[in-house]
C-alpha positions as CSV (number, residue, x, y, z in Angstrom):
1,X,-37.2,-46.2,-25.0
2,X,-39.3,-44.7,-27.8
3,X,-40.6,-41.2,-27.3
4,X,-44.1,-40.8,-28.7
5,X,-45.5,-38.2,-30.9
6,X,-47.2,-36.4,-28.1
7,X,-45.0,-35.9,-25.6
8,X,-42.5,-34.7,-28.4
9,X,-44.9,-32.7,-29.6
10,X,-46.0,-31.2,-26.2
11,X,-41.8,-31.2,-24.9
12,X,-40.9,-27.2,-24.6
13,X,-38.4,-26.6,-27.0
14,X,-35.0,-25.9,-26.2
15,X,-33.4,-22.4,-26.4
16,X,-30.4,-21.6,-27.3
17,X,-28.3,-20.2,-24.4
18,X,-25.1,-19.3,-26.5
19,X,-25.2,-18.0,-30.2
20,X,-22.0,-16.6,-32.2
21,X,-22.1,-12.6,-31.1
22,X,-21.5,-11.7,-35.2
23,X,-25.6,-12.9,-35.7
24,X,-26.5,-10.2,-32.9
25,X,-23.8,-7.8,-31.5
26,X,-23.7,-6.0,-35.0
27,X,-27.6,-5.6,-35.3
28,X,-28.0,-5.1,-31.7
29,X,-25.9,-1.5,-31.7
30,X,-26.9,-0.5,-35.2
31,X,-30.8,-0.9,-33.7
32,X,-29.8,1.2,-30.6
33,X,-27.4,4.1,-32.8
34,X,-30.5,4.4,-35.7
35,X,-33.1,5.9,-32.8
36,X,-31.1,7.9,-31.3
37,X,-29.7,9.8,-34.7
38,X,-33.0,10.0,-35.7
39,X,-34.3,11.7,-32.8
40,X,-31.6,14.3,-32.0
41,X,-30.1,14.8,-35.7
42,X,-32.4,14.2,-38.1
43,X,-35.7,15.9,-36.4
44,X,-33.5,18.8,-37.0
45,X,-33.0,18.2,-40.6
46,X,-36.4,17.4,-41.2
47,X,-37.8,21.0,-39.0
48,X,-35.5,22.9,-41.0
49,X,-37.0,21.5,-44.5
50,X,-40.5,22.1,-43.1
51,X,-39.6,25.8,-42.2
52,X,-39.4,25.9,-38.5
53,X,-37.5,28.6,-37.5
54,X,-33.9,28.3,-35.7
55,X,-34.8,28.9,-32.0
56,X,-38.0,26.6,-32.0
57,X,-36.4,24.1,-33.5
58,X,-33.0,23.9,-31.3
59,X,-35.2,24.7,-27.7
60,X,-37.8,21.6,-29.2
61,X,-35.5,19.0,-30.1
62,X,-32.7,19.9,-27.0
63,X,-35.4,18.7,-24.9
64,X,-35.6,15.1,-26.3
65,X,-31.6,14.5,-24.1
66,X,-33.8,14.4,-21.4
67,X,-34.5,10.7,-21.9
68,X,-31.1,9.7,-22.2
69,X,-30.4,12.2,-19.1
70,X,-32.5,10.3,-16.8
71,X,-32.6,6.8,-17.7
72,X,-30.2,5.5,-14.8
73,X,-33.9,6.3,-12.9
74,X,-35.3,3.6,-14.5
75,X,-32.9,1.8,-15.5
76,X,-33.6,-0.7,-12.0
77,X,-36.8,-1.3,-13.5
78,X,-35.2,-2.9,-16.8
79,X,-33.1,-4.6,-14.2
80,X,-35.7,-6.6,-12.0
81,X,-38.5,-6.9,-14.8
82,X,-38.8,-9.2,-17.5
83,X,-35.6,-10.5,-19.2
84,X,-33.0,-8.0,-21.2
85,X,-33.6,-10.1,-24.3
86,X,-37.5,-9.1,-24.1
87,X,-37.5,-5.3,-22.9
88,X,-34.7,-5.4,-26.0
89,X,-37.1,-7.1,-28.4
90,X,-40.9,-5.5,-27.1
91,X,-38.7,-1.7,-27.7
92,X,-37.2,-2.5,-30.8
93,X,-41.1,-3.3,-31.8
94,X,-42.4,-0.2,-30.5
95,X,-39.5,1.5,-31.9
96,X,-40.6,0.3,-35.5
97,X,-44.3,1.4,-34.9
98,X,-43.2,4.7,-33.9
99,X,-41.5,5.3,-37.0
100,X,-44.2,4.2,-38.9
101,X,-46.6,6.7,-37.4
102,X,-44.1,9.6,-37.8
103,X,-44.4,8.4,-41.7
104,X,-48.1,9.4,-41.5
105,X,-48.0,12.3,-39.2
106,X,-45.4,14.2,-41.1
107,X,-48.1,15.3,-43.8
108,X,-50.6,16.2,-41.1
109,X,-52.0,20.5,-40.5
110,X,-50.5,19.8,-37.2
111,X,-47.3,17.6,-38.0
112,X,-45.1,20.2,-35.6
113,X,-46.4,18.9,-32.3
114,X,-47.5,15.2,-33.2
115,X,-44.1,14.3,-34.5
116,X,-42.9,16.1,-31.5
117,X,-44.6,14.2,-29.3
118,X,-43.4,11.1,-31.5
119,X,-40.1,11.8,-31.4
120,X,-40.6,11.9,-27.1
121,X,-41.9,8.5,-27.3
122,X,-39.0,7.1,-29.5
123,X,-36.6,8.8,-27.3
124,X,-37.8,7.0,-23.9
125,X,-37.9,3.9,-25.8
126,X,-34.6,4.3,-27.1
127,X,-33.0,5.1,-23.8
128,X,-35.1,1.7,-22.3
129,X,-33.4,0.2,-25.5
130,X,-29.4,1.3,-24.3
131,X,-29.9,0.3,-20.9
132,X,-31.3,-3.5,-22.0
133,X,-28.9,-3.9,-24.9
134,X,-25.8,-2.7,-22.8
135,X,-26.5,-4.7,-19.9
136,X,-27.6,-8.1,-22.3
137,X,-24.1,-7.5,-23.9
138,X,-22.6,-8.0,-20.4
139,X,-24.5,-11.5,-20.1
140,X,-24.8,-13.3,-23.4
141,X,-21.0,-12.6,-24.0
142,X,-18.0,-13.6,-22.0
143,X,-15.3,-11.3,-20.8
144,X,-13.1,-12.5,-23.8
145,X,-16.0,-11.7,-26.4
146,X,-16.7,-8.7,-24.3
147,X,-13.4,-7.3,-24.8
148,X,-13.3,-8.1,-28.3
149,X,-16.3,-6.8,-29.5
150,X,-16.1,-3.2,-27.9
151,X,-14.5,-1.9,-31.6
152,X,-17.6,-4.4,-33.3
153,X,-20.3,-2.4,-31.6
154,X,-19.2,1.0,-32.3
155,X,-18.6,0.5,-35.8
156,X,-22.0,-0.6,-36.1
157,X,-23.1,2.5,-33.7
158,X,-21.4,4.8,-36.2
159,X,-23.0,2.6,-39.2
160,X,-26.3,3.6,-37.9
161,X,-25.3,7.2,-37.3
162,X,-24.2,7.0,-41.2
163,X,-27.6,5.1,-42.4
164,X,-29.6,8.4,-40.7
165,X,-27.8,11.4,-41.3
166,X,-26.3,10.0,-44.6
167,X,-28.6,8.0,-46.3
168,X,-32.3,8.6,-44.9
169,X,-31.3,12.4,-44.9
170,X,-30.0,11.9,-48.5
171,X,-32.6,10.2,-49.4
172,X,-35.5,12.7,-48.8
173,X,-33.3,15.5,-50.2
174,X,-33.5,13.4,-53.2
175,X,-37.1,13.0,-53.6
176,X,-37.8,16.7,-52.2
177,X,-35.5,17.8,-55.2
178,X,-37.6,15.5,-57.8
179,X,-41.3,15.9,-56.7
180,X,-41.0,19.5,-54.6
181,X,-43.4,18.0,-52.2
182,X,-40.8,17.9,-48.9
183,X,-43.4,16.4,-46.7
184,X,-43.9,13.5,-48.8
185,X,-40.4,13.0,-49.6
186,X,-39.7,12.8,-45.9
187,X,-42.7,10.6,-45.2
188,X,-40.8,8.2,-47.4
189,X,-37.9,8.6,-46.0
190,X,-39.3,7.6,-42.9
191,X,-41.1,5.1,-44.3
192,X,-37.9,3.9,-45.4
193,X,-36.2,4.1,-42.3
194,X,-39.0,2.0,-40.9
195,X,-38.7,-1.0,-42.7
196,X,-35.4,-1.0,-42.2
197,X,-35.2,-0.9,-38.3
198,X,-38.2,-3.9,-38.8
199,X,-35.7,-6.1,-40.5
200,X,-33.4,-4.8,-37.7
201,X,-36.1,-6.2,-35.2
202,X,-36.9,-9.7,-37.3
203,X,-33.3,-10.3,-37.4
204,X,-32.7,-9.7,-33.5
205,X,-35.7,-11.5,-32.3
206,X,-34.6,-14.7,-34.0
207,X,-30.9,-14.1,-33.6
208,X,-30.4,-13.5,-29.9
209,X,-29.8,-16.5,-27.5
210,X,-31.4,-16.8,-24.0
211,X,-28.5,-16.4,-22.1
212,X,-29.3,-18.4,-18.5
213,X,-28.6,-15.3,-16.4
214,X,-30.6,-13.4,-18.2
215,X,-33.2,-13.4,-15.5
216,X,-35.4,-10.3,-13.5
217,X,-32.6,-9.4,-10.6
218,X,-33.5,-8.7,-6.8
219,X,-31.8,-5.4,-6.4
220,X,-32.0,-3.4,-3.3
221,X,-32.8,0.0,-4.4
222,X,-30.5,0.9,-1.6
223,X,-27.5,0.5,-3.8
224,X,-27.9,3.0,-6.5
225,X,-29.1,5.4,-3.7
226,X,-25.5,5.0,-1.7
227,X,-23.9,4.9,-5.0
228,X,-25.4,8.3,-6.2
229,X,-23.9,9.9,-2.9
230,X,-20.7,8.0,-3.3
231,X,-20.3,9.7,-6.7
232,X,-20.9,13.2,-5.5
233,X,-19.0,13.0,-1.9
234,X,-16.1,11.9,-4.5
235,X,-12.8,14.4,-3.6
236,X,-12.3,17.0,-6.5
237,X,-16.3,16.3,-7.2
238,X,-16.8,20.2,-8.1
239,X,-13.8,20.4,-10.5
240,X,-15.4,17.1,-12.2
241,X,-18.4,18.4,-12.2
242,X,-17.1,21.5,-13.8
243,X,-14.6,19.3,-16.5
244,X,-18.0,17.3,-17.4
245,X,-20.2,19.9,-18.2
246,X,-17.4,22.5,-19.9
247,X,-15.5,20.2,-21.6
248,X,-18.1,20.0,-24.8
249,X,-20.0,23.8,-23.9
250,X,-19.3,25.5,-27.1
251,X,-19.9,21.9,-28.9
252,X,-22.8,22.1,-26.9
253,X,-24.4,25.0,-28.6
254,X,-22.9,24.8,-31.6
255,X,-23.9,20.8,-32.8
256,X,-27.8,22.4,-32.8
257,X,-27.4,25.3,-35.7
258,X,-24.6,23.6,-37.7
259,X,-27.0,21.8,-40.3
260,X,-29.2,24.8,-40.0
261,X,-26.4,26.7,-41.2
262,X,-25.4,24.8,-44.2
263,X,-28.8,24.7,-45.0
264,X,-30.0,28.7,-44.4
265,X,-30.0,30.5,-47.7
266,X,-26.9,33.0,-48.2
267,X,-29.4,35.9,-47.4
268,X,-29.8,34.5,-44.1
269,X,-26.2,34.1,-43.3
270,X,-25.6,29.9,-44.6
271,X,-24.4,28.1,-47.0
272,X,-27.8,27.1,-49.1
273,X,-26.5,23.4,-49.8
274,X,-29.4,21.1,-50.4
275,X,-30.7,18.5,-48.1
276,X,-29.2,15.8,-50.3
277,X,-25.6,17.3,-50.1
278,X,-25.9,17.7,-46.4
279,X,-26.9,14.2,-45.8
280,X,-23.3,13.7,-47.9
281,X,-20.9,15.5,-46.3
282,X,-22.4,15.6,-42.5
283,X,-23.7,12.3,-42.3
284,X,-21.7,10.3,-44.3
285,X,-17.9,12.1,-44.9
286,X,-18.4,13.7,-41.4
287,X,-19.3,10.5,-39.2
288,X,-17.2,8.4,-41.3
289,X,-14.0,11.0,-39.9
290,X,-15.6,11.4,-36.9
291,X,-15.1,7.4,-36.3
292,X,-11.1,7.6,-37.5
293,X,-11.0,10.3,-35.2
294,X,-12.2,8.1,-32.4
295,X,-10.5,5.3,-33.1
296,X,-6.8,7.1,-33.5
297,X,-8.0,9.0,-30.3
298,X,-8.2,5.6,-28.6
299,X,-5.1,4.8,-29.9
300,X,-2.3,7.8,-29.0
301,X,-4.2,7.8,-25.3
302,X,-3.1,3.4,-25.1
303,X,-0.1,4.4,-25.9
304,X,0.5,7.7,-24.2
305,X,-1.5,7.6,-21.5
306,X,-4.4,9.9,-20.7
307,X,-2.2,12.6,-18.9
308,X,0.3,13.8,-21.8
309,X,-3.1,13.5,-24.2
310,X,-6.0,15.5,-22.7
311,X,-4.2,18.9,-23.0
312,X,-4.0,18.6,-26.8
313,X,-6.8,17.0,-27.0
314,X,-9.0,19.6,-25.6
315,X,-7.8,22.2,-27.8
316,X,-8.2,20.0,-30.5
317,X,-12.2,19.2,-29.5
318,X,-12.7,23.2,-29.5
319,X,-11.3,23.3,-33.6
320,X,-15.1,23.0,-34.9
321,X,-15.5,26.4,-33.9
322,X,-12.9,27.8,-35.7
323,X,-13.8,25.7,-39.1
324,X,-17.2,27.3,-38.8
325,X,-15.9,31.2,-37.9
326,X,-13.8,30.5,-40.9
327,X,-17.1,28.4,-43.4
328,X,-18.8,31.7,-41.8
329,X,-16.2,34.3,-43.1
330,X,-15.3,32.3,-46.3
331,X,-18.2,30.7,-47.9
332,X,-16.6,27.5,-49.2
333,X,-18.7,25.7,-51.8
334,X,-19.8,21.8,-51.4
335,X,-16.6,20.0,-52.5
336,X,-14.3,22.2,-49.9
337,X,-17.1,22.6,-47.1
338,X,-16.9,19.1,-47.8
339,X,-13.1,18.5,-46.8
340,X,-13.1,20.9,-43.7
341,X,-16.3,18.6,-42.5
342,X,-14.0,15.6,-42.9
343,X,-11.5,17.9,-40.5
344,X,-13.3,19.1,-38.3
345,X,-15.3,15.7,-37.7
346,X,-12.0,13.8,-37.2
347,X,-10.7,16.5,-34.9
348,X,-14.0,16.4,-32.7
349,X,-13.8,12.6,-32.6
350,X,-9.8,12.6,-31.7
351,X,-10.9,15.0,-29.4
352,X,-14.1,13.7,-27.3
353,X,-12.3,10.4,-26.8
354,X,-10.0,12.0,-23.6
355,X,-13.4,12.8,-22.4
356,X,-15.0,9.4,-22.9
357,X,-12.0,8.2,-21.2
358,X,-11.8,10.2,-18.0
359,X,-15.2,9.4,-17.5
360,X,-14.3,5.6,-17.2
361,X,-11.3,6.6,-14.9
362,X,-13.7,8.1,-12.5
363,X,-16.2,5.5,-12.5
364,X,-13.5,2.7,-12.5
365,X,-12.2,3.9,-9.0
366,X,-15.5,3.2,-7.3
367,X,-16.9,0.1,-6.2
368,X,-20.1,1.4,-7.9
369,X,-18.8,1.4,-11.3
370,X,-22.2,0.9,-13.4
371,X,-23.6,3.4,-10.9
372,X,-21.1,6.0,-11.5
373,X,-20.8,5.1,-15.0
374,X,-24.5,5.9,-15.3
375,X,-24.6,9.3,-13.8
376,X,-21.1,10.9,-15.2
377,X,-23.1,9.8,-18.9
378,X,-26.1,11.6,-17.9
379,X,-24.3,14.6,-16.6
380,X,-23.0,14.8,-19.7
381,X,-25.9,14.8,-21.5
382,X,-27.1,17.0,-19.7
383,X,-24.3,19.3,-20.5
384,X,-25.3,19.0,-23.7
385,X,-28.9,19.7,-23.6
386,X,-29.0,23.0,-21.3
387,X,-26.9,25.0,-24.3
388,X,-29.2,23.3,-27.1
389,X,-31.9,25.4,-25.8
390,X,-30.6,28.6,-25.9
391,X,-28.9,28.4,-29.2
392,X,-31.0,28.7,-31.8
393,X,-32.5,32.1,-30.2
394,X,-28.5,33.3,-29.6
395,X,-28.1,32.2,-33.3
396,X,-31.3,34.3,-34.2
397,X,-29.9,37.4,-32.0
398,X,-26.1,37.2,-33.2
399,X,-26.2,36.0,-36.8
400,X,-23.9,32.4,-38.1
401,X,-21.0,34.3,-37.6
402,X,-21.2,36.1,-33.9
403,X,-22.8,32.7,-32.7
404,X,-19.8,30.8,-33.9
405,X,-17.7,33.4,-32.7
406,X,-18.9,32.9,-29.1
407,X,-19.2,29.0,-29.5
408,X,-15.3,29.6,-29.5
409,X,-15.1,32.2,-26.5
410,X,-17.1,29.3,-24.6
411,X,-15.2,26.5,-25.3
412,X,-12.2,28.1,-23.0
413,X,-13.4,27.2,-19.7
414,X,-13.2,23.9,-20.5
415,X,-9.3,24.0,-21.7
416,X,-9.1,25.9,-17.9
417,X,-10.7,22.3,-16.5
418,X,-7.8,20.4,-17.5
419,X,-5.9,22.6,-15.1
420,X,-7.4,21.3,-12.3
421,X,-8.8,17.7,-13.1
422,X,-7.4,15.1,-10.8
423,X,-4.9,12.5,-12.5
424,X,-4.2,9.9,-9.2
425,X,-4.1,6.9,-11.8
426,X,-1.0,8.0,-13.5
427,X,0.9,8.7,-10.2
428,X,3.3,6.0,-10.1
């Protein structure tokens, strides 16, 4: 029987249910890395250039973790709302108007507190972004897909890491050097950055399938509530608590002042590289090592086993100390600042992947794995942003050196941790 013209014409078109994950999976997790290195790396980059001092800028920018910190809190509201594909799609929108307005507001009298306040908004619509994209990647991708993809989205994480503290950073250390006019250059650089993360948003919007189940859920709020108790009724739960929040302290205060110190003149205790060679060595030498390390990390603890691995792995994490007591002492110039970046990068990504692990371990004993999942992740942000806002007025008080000097006195409780930590999956 023929179909006529109208009723083909007024037929809702078909969606596609399924789609290949290499048209989303990589775009997906470069659009959620690119916010979140924006908003906790670069601001810092970009405060320094504009002559903020060290304490304002480390105290201002620790508090944009809090986002990431709380968004298991909303994170039922992602959950019983809308579809995933649209609270990813209607973010990665806002995400792109966001950037365009910090374009405009960086040349502003008062560009301090209105990119601030921009870089707030883009960090609660980055942490609505995680919580969508993770749990779509759960539903438009089977378990086989699921498993093999893990490496594919974190190589596409780190991509995005690279694009903002390599490129974009590069990129207005470049301009700043050619037309001395560092606002401008970083309002194209953030211009840049915005057309960019629109293409990002084009491409997902079209590329995504409707996965069937990807439907508002009826969740009783109950079961995050007896999940949250579950976690901290857990035996050991003080010894984990204190292995979460130590195992990364002197990281903790050191990951706010290190581009501040390459970037401090001499006089004021740094290394005086320019923006451009920063955006080089930290953002695109150091996340490129910092990836190997992760991925060689992942590697010796398969085949290993977490137990024999966390001891030296610890120590390793706590080496970036030392490399910048000895940057401190030394003064290298660009090319070997360059290589002990590269080192010390790959050592803290060997490192952080015990942690990333035992954090799975705990959550995979419990029935409420998302649930635990979700709060051991924001603990540990958590444990990252208490230190960042103390250390830029420690730096201030103690000088580069001292400060780094302590960053290493506080990474020992968390080797003393590891002591104690329970290990009941390896008891055979």
């Amino acid at each position: 029987m023929a179909v006529s013209t109208a009723e083909t014409l007024n037929s809702p078109k078909k969606k596609r249910t399924t789609s290949n994950p290499w048209s989303f999976i990589p775009t997906l997790y470069f659009a959620e890395g690119v916010p979140y290195v924006l908003v906790n790396v670069v601001s810092v980059i970009f405060y320094k250039n504009m002559g903020i001092d060290n304490a304002t800028i480390a105290f201002s920018t620790s508090w944009l973790y809090l986002f990431w910190t709380l968004k298991m809190f909303w994170s039922l509201l992602v959950e019983t709302h809308s579809s995933k594909r649209n609270w990813i799609v209607y973010t990665e929108l806002a995400m792109t108007v966001c950037f365009g307005l910090l374009s405009i507001v960086l040349r502003m009298p008062s560009f301090f507190y209105l990119s601030l306040f921009l870089f707030f908004v883009a960090a609660f619509i980055s942490a609505t972004h995680d919580i969508a994209a993770d749990g779509f990647y759960l539903i438009a991708l089977n378990k086989e897909d699921q498993a093999g993809f893990v490496g594919i989205r974190s190589t596409f994480y780190r991509f995005a890491m690279i694009f903002g503290q390599g490129f974009v950073v590069w990129l207005a250390g470049f301009l700043a050097a050619q037309n001395k006019n560092v606002p401008l250059s970083w309002s194209i650089a953030f211009i840049v950055a915005t057309v960019a993360f629109g293409i990002i948003f084009i491409v997902n919007k079209f590329a995504m399938p409707y996965p069937a189940d990807d439907v508002p859920r009826k969740r009783d709020s109950n079961s995050f509530k007896e999940g949250f108790v579950s976690f901290f009724k857990q035996p050991h739960i003080g010894i984990i608590l204190a292995f979460i929040f130590l195992y990364r302290f002197g990281e903790g205060f050191l990951i706010k002042m290190n581009t501040p110190f390459f970037l401090d003149k001499p006089s004021a205790g740094g290394l005086g590289f320019t923006t451009s060679e920063v955006g080089i060595i930290y953002g695109t030498i150091g996340v490129t090592s910092l990836l190997a390390g992760g991925v060689v990390g992942g590697w010796i603890i398969k085949k290993y086993g977490l137990k024999k691995c966390i001891w030296p792995m610890v120590i390793i994490i706590n080496i970036p100390m030392y490399v910048y007591i000895g940057m401190s002492l030394f003064r290298p110039n660009v090319y070997i600042a360059s290589g002990l970046i590269a080192f010390e990068q790959f050592s803290y990504g060997f490192g952080f992947t015990a942690y990333c692990v035992y954090l799975m371990y705990i959550s995979g004993k419990s029935s409420y794995k998302t649930t635990y999942y979700a709060i051991a992740t924001s603990l540990m942000a958590l444990g990252m942003m208490f230190p960042g806002l103390i250390a830029g007025y420690l730096q201030k008080m103690l000088g580069y050196q001292n400060f780094f000097y302590m960053t290493a006195i506080l990474g020992i409780p968390g080797l003393i941790t590891v002591f104690l930590v329970p290990y009941e999956e390896e008891k055979k």
